[in-house]
N, C-alpha and C positions, 0 to 999 in steps of 0.2 A: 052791125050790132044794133038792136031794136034799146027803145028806152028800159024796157022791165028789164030787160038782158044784162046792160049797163047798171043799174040801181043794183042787182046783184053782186056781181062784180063788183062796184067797188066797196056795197056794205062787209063782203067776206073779208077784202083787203083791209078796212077800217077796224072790223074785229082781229083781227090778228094780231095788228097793231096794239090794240089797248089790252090782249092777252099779254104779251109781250111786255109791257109798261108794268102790268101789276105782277108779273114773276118776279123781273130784275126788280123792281123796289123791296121785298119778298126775303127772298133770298141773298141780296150780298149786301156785306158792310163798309160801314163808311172807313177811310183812314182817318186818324186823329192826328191831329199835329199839331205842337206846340207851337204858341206865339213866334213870329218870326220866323216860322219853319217851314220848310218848303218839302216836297219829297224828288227834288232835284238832290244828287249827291256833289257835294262843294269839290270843285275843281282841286284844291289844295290838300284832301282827304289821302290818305295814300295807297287807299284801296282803288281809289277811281281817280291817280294821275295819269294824267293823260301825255304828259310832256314828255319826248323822248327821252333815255336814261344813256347812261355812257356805258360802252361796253365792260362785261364782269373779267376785273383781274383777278390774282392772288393776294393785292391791295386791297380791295374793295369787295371781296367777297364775303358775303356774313360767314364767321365762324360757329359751329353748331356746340351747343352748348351740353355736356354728358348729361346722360340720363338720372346720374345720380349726383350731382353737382349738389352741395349745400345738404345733401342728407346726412345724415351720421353713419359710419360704418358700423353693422351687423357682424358681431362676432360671435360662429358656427357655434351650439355648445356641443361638448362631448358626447360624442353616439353613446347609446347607455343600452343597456343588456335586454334581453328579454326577460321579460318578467318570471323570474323564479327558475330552477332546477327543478327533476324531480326527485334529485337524493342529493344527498353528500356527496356520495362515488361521483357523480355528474360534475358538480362541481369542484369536485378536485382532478377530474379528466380534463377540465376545460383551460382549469391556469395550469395541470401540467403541458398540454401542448402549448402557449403563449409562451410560459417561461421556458420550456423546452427550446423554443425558435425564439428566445431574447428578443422577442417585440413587443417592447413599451407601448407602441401603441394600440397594438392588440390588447393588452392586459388593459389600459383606461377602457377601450371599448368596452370591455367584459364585464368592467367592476362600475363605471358609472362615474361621471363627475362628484359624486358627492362621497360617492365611499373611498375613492383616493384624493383627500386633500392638496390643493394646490402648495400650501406651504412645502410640503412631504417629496411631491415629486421630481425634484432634482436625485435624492438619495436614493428613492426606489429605482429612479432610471438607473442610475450608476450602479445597483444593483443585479436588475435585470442584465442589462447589454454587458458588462463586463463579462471576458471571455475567461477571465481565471473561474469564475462561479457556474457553476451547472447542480442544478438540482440532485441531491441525493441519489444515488441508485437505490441503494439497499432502505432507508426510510424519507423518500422525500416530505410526505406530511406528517404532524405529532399533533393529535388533539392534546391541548394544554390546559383546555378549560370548559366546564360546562353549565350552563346557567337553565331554567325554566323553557326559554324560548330560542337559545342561543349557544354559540359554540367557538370556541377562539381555537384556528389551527397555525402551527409553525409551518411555514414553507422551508424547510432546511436545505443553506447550500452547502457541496462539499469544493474542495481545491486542490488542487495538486502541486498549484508553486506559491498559494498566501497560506498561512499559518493561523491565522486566524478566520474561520468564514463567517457567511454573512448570516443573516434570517430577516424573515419578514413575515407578521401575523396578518392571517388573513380572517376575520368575523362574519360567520354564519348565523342569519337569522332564518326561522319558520314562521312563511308570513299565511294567509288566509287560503285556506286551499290545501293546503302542509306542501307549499313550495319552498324551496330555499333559494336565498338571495343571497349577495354574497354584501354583507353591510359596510363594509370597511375594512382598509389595506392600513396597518400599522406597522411602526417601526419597534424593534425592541428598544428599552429604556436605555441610554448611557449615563454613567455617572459619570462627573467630574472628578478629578483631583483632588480625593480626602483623604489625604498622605498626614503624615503626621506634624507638616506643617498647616494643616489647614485646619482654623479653629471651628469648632465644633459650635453652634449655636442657634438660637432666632436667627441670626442674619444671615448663616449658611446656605448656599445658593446649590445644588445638583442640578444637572441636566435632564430635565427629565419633559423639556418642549415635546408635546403630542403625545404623553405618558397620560395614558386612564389609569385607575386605580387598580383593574388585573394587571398592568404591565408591574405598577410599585410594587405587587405584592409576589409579580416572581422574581423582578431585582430580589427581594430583599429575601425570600426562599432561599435563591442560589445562594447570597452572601451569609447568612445563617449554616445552613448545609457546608458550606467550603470557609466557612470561622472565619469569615470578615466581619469581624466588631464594627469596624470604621464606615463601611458599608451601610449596613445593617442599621448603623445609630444614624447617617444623615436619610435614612430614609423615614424614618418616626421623629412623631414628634416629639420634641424634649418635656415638654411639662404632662405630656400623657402615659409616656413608656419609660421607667425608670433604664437607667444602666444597667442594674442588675438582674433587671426583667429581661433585655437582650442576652445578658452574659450568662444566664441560667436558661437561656432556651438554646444557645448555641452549645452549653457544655451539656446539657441533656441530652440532643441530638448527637453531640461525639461517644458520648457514655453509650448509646444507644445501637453507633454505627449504623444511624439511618441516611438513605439520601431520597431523592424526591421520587416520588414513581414514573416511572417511561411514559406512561398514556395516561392523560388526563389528571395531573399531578392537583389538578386548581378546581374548587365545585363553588359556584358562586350563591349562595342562599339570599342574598338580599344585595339590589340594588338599587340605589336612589340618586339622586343630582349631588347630594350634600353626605352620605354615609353608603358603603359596600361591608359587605361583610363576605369573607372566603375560608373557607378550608383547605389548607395544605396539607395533602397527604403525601405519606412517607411510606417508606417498603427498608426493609431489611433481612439477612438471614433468618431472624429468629421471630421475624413476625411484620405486621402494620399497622402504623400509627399515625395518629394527624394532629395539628395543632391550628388555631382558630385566630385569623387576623380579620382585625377591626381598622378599617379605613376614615379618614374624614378630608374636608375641606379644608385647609388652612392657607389663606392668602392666595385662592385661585388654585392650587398645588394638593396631589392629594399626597399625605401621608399617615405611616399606618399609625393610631392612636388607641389601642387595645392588642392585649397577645393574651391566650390562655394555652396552655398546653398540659393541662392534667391528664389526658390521655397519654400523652407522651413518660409523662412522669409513674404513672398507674403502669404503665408498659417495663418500665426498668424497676419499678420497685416488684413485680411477679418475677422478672425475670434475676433478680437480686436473691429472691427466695426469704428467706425468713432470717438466721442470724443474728448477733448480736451489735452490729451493725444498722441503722437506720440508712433510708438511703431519699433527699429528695435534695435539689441541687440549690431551692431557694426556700425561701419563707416570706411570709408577712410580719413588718417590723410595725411592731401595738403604736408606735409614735406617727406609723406610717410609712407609704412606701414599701420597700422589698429589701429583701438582704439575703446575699449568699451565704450556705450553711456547708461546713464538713464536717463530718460526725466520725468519733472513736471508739476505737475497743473501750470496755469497761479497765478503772485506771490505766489510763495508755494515755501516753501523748503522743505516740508517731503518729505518720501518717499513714491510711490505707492505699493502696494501688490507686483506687479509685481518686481519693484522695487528691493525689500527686496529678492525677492527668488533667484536674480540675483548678489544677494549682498553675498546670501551664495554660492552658488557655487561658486564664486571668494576667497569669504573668507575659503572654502575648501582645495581649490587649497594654498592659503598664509601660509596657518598652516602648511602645507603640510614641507616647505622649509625656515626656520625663515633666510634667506639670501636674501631672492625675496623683491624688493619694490617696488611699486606702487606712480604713479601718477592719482593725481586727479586733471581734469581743471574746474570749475566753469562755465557755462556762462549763460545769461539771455537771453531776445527779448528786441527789442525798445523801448517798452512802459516805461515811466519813465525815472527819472534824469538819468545821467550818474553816480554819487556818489550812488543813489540807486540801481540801477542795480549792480554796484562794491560788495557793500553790498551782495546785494542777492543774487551774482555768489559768494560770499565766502562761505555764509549760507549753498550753496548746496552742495557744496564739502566738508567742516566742517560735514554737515551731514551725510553724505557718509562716512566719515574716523570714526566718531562716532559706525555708525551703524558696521561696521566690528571689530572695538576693542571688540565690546560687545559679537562678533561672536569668540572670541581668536584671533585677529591676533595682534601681537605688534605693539605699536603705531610709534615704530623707522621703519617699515614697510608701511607708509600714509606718503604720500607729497602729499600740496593741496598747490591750486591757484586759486586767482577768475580775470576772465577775464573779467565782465559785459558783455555788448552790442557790444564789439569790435569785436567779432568774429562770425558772426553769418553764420549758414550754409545754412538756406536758405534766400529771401529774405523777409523782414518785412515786404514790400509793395510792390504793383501792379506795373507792368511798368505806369499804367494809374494816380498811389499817391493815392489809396484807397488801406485799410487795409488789407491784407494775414494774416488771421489768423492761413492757414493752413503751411505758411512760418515759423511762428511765433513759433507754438508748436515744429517745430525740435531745434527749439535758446535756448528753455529752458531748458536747458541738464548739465549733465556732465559729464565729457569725462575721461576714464580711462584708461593710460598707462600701461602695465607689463613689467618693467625693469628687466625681469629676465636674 
């Protein structure tokens, strides 16, 4: 190798060199380390001991720790339905096959955590799964009710060795779409024990846990229709519904021979958190009629706090015809409140048919509670003296108190009073001074307080 040959050689080698120097300084970075740190990993580390270990026993073995150890257990919620039906039919196909094959837990899937109450479902299960209960053949479902957006059906069981079966309301809503859902699995209301030791008041307690305000208001239909006073009174409230307000809607409806209609007996016009308002209608041979219950809030509980039934009374006074005979089962008492009326032939003090069946149902209710007493007011029409009219308004409430002793009620139970002519409710005569006979027939009456 000559000297230029060499110079070559080793300037190439020399640049290579300083190519090299100025990459690596360039491209890589320094490590940092803290005071007193080394980037030697410390013998005692237990990533990097190095010191033999003793062989692994069933002593010394780490135990593996669960995967959920220290978490809270997740508890599944209730598989919940597909969203909506597309009919009614659909949804009563669907709980008749569940309840058809008594599985409970088919029927929570179908209806959803929230439409079957937790509190509820010990009773619905005993329901379902009990093998004396099978669904109705001939009517398994009864619409009962129907509202703007909504619809309450009876699931009906029948039985062949209990005597009493069961039921359970199931609530359909129409939600967005006109699907139907099924909103809620209800129990029917049970009453407690309102026998006639059981006093009647504010403090009076019914069983009526998971009762909405349609369930109180066909308690208290049925008990009305089937002349349970006792019933019928703990289900209203006492400073809203008179006594005689119950005992003149329940002798109307007997005078009447109505009972509730098969399908859709209940229409609900108005519902709110704090007031319901429903109609119950009625069917009989000779026609249909309804009567109008007013619901409220009292103390968490709803009870019914308004009755009108003018329809009902319009229904029996056409069907009464004309006569000389008035016919309406109560009135409005001017001081307040209600009072039951029976009304007479012209001078007559017996009593009419009518009369008499009005007498028992009152006298039902009296036996009922040997603490209740009654007043009775006497009054006559115009015609005649004042001393005879006196007379014959005593005659007629003497008869009244008569005819109910005879029925068991004690006689320390009757207070009577004759008023004559003084009080009359309509007038005797025209504005013109000629005779209102039809004035006349309401004056011939007498008027029954319930001091209970």
């Amino acid at each position: 190798m000559n000297k230029t040959t060499a110079i070559v050689f080793f300037g190439i080698i020399l640049l290579g060199l300083v190519i090299s120097l100025v990459t690596l300084n360039t491209c890589s970075k320094p490590v940092q380390l803290g005071e007193n740190e080394t980037n030697v990993p410390s013998p005692e580390s237990p990533e990097t001991d190095l010191r033999p270990q003793p062989p692994e026993t069933d002593q010394n073995k780490p135990k593996a720790k669960p995967k959920d150890q220290g978490k809270k257990s997740i508890v599944e919620p209730d598989p919940k339905p597909e969203l909506g039906f597309a009919s009614t039919e659909a949804v009563l196909k669907a709980l008749g096959q569940v309840l058809g094959k008594k599985d409970f837990e088919a029927l929570k899937a179908l209806v959803g955590a929230e439409a079957l109450p937790q509190s509820i479902r010990p009773k619905v299960r005993s329901i379902v799964q009990n093998p004396d209960f099978n669904l109705s053949a001939s009517k398994p479902f009864t619409e009962i009710s129907k509202s703007a957006d909504s619809a309450r059906w009876a699931l009906n069981f029948d039985s062949d060795n209990v005597e009493k079966v069961a039921e359970l309301y199931a609530d359909l809503a129409e939600i967005e779409g006109g699907k139907i859902v099924i909103s809620g699995i209800r129990l029917p209301m049970e009453i407690a024990d309102v026998g006639p030791s059981t006093p009647l008041g504010p403090g009076n307690k019914i069983s009526s846990d998971h009762s909405d305000a349609l369930a109180i208001v066909h308690a208290f239909a049925l008990a009305v229709v089937q002349r349970d006073f006792e019933t019928a009174r703990a289900l209203s409230d006492l400073e809203s519904v008179t006594d005689e307000r119950v005992a003149a809607l329940i002798i109307a409806i007997e005078e009447g021979n109505f009972t509730l209609k098969e399908d859709r007996p209940f229409v609900v016009t108005l519902a709110r958190e704090d007031i319901t308002w429903v109609l119950s209608r009625l069917q009989s041979d000779s026609g249909a009629s309804e009567f109008a219950v007013e619901l409220g809030q009292f103390d968490g509980n709803w009870k019914v706090s308004g009755l009108t039934f003018s329809k009902v009374l319009s229904a029996l006074a056409q069907a009464a015809g004309g006569g000389g005979v008035a016919y309406s089962p109560i009135v409005e008492d001017p001081a307040g409140g209600d009072s039951l009326v029976l009304y007479f032939e012209f001078d007559e003090n017996t009593l009419t048919s009518r009369g008499n069946r009005q007498l028992a149902i009152l006298a039902g209710i009296l036996t009922q509670r040997e603490n209740r007493v009654i007043r009775i007011n006497g009054h006559a029409d115009a015609l005649g003296s004042d001393s005879y009219n006196a007379k014959l308004s005593n005659q007629r409430a003497d008869a009244i108190r008569e005819a109910l002793i005879s029925m068991g009620v004690l006689p320390d139970q009757v207070v009577t009073e004759g008023f004559g002519e003084s009080k009359p409710r309509r007038p005797n005569v025209n504005p013109d001074g000629s005779d209102n006979p039809a004035g006349r027939s309401k004056n011939r009456r007498a008027e029954v307080y319930l001091d209970f």
